[in-house]
C-alpha positions in Angstrom: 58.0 -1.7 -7.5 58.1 -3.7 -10.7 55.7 -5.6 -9.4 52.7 -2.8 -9.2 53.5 -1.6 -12.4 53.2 -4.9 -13.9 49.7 -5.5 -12.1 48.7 -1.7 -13.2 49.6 -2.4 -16.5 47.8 -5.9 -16.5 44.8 -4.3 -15.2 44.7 -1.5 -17.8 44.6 -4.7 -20.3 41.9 -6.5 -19.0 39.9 -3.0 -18.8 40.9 -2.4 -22.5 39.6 -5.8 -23.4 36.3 -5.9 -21.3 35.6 -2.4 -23.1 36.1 -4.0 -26.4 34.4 -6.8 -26.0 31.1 -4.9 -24.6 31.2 -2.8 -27.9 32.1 -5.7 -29.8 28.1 -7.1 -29.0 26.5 -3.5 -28.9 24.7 -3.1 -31.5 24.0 1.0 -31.1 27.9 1.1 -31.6 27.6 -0.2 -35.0 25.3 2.0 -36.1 27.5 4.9 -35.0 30.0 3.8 -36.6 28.8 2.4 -40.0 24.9 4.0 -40.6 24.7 3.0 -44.5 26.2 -0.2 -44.1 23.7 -1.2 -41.2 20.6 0.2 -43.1 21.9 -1.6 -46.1 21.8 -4.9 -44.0 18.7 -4.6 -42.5 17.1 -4.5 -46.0 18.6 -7.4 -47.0 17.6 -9.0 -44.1 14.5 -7.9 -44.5 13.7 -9.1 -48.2 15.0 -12.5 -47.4 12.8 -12.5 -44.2 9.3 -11.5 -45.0 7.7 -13.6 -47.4 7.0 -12.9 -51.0 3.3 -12.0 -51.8 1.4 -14.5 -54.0 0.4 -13.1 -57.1 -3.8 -13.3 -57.6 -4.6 -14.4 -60.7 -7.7 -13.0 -62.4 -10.1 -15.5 -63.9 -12.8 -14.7 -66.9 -16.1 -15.4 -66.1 -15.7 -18.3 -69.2 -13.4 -20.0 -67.4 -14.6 -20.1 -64.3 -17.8 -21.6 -65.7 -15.8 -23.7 -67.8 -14.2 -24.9 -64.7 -17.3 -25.8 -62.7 -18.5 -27.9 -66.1 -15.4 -30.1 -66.3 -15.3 -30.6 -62.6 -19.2 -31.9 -62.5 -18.2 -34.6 -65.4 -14.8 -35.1 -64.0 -17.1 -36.1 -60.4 -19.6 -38.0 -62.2 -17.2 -40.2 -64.1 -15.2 -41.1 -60.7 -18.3 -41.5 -58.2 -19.8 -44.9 -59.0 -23.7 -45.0 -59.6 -25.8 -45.2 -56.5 -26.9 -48.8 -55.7 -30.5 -50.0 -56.5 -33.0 -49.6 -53.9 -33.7 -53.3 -52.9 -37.5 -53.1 -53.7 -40.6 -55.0 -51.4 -38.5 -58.5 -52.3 -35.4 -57.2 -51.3 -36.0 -55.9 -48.0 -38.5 -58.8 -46.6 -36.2 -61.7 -48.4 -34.4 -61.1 -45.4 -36.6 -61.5 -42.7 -38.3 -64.6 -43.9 -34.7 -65.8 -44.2 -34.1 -65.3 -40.7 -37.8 -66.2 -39.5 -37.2 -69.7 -41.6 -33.9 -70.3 -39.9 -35.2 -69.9 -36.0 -38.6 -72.2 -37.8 -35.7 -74.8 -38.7 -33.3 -74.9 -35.7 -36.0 -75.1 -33.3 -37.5 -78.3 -35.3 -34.1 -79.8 -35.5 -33.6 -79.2 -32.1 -37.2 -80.7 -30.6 -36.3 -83.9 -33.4 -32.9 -84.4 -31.6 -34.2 -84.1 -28.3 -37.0 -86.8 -29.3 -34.2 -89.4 -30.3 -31.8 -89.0 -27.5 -35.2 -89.5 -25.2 -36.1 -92.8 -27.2 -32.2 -93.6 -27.0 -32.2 -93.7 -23.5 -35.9 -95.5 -23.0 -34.9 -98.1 -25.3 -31.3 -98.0 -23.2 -28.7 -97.4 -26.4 -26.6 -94.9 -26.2 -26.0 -93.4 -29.6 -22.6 -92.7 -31.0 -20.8 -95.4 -28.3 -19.4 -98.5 -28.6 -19.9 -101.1 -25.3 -16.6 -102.3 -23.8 -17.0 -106.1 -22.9 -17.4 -104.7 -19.2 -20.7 -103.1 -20.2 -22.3 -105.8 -21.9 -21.9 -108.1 -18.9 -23.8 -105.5 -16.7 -26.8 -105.5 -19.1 -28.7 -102.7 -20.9 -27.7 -99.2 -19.5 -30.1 -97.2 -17.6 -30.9 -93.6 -17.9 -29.0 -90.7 -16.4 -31.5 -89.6 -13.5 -31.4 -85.5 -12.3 -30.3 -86.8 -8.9 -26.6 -88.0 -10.1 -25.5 -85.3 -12.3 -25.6 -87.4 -15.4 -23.0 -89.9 -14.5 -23.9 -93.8 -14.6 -24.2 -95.4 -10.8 -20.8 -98.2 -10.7 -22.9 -101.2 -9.6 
């Protein structure tokens, strides 16, 4: 018997608790129970919550044109001048330029072409030096199309 009335008891405990914990997070039961001191925190939530409105500042006409005055010179100092407009020279200086160098590399190309040609009729081979080997062969021949530019080993 000492037994149940231990377990009754320990029930009646664990009830007691549960009920206090369940008003412990309802909110309702606060109010109840203290009104003025809940209103009085929901205003202080409140002011520390909502942001503070920004006060608009009225400006005289004056100013506001006095404004507009210092930021033109303020922008005219800073931006650099525009640049000059290259004029007839200016903009066909460039296209000769580039005319004259396709002129020049297509000479200098069509002068080359005409040495290594007389190079290899005359049978020197510019910018080579003979080996012994070579001079005992005799004059070196032209690289014909049909060998892929590689001298025939005799």
């Amino acid at each position: 018997m000492s037994k149940c009335v231990k377990s009754g008891a320990i029930s009646a405990n664990v009830e007691e608790i549960v009920v206090g914990a369940s008003q412990m997070f309802d909110w309702k039961s606060y109010v109840r129970s203290f009104p003025w001191t809940t209103v009085a925190a929901a205003a202080i939530l409140g002011y520390l919550l909502v942001p503070r409105r920004r006060e608009a500042v009225a400006t005289p006409r004056e100013t506001k044109e006095s404004l507009d005055k210092l930021t033109q010179e303020v922008k005219a100092a800073v931006s650099p001048p525009p640049p000059p407009s290259p004029g007839l020279i200016g903009a066909v200086l460039p296209i000769l330029g580039g005319i004259a160098f396709r002129i020049g590399t297509s000479y200098l190309t069509k002068k080359g072409t005409q040495l290594l040609e007389q190079f290899a009729r005359d049978g020197q081979m510019p910018f080579t030096t003979k080996s012994p080997s070579a001079a005992k062969k005799g004059p070196a021949q032209p690289a014909s199309s049909s060998n892929w530019g590689y001298r025939e080993q005799a």
